[in-house]
C-alpha positions in Angstrom: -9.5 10.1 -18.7 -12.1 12.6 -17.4 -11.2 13.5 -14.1 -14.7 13.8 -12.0 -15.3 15.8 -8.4 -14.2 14.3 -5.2 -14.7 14.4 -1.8 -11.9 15.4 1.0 -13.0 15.7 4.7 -16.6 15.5 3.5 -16.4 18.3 1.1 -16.8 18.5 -2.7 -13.6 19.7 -4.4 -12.4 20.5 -7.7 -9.2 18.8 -9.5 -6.1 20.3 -8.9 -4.5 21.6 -12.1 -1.8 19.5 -13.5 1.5 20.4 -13.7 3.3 18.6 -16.9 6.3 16.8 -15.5 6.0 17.3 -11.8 5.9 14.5 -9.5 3.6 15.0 -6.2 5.4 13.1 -3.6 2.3 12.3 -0.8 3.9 12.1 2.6 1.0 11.2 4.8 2.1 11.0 9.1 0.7 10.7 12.3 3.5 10.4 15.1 6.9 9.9 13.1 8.6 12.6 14.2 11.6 10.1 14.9 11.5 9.2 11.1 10.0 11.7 8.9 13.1 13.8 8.6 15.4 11.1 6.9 12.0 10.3 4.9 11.6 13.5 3.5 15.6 13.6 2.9 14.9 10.2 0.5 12.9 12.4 -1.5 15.2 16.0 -1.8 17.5 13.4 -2.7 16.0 12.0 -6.1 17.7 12.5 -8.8 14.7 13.9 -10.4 14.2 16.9 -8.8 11.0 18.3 -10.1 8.8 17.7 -7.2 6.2 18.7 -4.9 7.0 17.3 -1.6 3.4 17.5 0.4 3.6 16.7 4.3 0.0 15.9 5.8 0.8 15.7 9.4 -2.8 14.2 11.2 -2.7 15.6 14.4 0.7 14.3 15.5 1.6 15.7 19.3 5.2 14.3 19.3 6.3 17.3 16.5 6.1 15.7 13.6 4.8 18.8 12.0 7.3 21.1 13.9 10.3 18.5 12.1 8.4 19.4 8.4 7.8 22.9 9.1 11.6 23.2 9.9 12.7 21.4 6.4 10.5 23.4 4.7 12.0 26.8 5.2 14.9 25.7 3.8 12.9 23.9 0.5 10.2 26.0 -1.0 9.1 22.2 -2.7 7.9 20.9 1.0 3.8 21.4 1.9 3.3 21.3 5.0 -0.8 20.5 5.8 -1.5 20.3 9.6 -5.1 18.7 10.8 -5.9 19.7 14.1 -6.9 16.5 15.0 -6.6 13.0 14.2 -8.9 12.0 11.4 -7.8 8.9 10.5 -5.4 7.7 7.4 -8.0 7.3 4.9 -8.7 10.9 5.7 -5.5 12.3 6.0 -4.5 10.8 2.3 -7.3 12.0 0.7 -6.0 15.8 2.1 -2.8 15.2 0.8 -4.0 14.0 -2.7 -6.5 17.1 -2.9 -3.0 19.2 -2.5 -1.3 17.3 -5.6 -0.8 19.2 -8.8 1.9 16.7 -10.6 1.1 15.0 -13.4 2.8 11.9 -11.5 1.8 10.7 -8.3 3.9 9.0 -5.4 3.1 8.0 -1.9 5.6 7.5 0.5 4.8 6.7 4.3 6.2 9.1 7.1 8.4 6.1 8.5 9.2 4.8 4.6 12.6 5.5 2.7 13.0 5.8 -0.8 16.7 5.2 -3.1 17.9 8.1 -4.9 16.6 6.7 -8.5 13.4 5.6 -7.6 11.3 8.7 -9.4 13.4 8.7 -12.2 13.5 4.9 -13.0 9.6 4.7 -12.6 8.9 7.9 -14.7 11.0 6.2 -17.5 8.5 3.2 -17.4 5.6 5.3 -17.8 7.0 7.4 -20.0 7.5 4.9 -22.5 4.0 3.4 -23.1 1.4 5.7 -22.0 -0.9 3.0 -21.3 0.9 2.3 -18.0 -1.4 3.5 -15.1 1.2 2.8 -12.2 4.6 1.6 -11.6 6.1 -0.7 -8.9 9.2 -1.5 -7.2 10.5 -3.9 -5.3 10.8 -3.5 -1.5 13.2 -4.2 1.0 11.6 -4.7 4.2 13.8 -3.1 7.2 13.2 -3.7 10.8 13.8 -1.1 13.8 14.6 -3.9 16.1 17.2 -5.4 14.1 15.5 -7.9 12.7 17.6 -9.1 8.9 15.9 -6.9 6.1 14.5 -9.2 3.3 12.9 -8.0 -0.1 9.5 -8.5 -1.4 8.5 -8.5 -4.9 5.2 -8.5 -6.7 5.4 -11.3 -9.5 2.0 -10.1 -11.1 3.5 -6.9 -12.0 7.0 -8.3 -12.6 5.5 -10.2 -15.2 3.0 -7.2 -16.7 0.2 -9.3 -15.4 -3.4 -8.6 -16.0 -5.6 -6.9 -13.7 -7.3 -10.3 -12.6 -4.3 -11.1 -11.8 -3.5 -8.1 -9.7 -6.8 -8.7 -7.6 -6.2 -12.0 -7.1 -2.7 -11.7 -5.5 -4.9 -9.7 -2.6 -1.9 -8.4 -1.2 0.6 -6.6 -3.7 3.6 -4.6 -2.3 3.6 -1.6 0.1 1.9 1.7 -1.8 5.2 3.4 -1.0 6.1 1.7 -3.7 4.3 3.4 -6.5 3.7 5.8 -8.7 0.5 6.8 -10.4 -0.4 8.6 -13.9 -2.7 11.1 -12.2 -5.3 10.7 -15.1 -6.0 7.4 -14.5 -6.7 8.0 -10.7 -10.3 7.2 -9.9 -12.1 10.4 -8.1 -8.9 11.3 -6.7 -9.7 9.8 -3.5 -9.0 7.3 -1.2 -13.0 5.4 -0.4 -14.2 7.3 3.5 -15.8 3.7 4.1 -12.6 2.2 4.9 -11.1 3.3 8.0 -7.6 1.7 8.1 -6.4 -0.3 4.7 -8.1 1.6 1.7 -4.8 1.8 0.0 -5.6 -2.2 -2.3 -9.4 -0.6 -3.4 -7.1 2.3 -4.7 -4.7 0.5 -6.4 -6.8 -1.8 -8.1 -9.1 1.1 -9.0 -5.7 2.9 -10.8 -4.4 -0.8 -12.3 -8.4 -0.7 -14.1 -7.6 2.0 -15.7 -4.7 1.1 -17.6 -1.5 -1.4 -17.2 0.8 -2.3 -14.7 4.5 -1.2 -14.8 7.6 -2.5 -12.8 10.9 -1.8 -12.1 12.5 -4.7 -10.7 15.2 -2.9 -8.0 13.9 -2.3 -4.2 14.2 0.7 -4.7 11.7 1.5 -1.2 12.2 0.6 2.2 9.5 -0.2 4.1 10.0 0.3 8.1 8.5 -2.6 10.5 8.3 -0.7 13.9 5.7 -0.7 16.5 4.4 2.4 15.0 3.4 0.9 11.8 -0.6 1.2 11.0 -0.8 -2.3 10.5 1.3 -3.2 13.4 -0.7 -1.2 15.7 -4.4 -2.2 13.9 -4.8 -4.5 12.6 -5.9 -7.7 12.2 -9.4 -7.1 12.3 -9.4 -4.1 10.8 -7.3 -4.9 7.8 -9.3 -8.2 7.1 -12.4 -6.1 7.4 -11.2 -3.3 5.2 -9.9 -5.5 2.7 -13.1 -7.8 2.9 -15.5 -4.4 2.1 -12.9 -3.2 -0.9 -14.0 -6.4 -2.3 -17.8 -5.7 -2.2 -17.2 -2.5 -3.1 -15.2 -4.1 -6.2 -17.9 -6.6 -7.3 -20.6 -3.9 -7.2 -18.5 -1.5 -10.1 -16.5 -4.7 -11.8 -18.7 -7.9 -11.9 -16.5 -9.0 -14.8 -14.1 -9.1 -11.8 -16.1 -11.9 -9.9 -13.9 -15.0 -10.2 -10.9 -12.8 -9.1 -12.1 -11.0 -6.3 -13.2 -14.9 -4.7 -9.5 -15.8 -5.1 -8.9 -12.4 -3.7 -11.5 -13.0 -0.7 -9.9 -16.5 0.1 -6.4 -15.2 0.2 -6.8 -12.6 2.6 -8.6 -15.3 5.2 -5.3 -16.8 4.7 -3.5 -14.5 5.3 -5.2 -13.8 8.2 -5.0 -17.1 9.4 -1.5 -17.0 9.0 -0.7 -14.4 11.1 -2.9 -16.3 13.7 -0.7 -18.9 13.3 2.1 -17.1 14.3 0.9 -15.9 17.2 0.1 -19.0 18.4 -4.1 -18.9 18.4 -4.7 -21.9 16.4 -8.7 -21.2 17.2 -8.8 -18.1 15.2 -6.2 -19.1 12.5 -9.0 -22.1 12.2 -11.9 -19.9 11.8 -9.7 -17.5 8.7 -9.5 -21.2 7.2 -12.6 -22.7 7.2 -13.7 -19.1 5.9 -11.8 -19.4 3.4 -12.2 -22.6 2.3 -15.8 -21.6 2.2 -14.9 -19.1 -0.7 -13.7 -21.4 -2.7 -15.0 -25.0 -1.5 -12.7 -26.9 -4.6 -9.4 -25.2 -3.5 -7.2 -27.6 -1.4 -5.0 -24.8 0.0 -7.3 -23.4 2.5 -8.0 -27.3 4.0 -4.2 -27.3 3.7 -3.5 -24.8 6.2 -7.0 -25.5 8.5 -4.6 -29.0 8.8 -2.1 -27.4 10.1 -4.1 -25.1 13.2 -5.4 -28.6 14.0 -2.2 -29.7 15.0 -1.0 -26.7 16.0 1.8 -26.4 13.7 3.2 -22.9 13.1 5.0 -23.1 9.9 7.3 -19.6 11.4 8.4 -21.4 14.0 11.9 -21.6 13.8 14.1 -18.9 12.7 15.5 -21.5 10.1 12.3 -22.6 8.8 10.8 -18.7 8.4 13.1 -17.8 5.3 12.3 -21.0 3.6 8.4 -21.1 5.3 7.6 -17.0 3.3 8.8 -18.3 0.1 6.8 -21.7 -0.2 3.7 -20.1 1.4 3.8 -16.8 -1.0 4.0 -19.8 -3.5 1.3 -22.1 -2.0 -0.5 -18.8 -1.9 0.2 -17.6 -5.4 1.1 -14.2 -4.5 
């Protein structure tokens, strides 16, 4: 694929050489000081050790940075890129990704952990169809506060699903999580116009441009903390964010209509959902009826709108939540 120019902190840039067989392992942080070192040890300890570990540290005053300068003096693979200020994630990735010069690419949050085979398990995916544009895992899910783990799977890429089928799941697995094949990266670049959650327009963008691979081990750990971006954001910015990828979808893929409705619906769901849980059956209301206006035939968003009427929280008892995730990511069609 012809690589074209991007754009990183407003500026036009050239494509990074590749570098046949290196993986660029993309660390992006903002205040993990407390966690990037055992993150960065998840990736000196793959078992494929052709890497190119690159820190991009944005703005963090609880020394973050100092904890990544210090690793790398001792590994000549570790990048450390300091902003001087905070920019923002979508920012802060796209500096990273203008550093990469593997012919692989792999995000992995600041907070995030990765098994020792992970690299190695997903390069032998994509190394044998070259058709594959990115490669999943499965995820276990950890918890700082103790909280039991629990793994989450994507079933669309499980089962080498289509790309309609990877937009209309809306919400896929954590991008630490994946590797890319650079050449089928779009620009390079995560989209400026999304401040918080620009990480799905990405993805879909990559899965366009090729198919979707999967190793079925969780082989990433995803941390829940109070740190998290979409702990500390989010509800209204990720339903906003995700709401724009999908506009900006329709404009470039209007073969990609049908899906992106489903996709719109299930992230109002979503959203009411976690309303829901936090007990404001008024807004969890309003995500439904939205929803339902998206796709007026479906029965699942009139489903749930039931539900905030009566002021039901399906997560309301620790017994019900195991069983309540797997009938709604069902119900859902995740």
């Amino acid at each position: 694929m012809r690589m074209r120019d991007r754009s990183v902190n407003g500026e036009r840039a050239e494509p990074a050489a590749f570098v046949p067989g290196l993986v660029s392992a993309l660390v992006p942080t903002y205040e993990q000081g407390a966690f990037v070192r055992e993150t960065v040890a998840s990736i000196q300890a793959q078992t494929y050790e052709k890497l190119q570990i690159v820190v991009a540290d944005d703005g963090s005053t609880d020394g973050t940075a100092d904890v990544v300068a210090e690793l790398a003096r001792d590994d000549a693979r570790i990048e450390l890129l300091r902003a001087p200020v905070n920019c923002g994630i979508t920012v802060n990735c796209n500096t990273a990704l203008a550093a990469a010069r593997g012919e692989f690419v792999a995000w992995l949050g600041g907070d995030d952990l990765w098994l020792a085979t992970k690299i190695e398990k997903q390069l032998g995916v994509l190394a044998s169809d070259p058709e594959v544009a990115l490669v999943g895992t499965d995820v276990e899910v950890f918890f700082e506060d103790g909280t039991a783990p629990y793994t989450v799977r994507c079933p669309v890429l499980s089962r080498g699903g289509t790309l309609d089928e990877f937009v209309r799941a809306s919400s896929h697995i954590p991008t630490s999580s994946f590797m890319y094949r650079r050449s089928a990266m779009p620009d390079l670049a995560f989209d400026p116009r999304l401040r918080v959650v620009s990480d799905w327009l990405f993805n879909v963008e990559c899965a366009a441009c090729g198919t979707l691979g999967y190793v079925p081990e969780a082989l990433t750990r995803y941390r829940r903390w109070a740190g998290n971006v979409t702990a500390a954001g989010a509800d209204r910015a990720w339903l906003d964010d995700r709401l724009i990828s999908t506009d900006i979808l329709l404009a470039k893929y209007p073969r990609l209509a049908p899906a992106l409705m489903v996709a719109r619906m299930n992230m109002l769901l979503h959203a009411g959902l976690r309303h829901l849980r936090d007990g404001d059956f008024e807004a969890a209301g309003q995500r439904f009826r939205a929803a339902s206006r998206q796709r007026p035939a479906d029965p699942r968003p009139r489903a749930l709108l039931a539900l905030a009427r009566l002021r039901v929280d399906p997560y309301a008892s620790e017994g019900l939540r195991a069983a309540g995730r797997k009938v709604l990511a069902l119900f859902l069609g995740r």
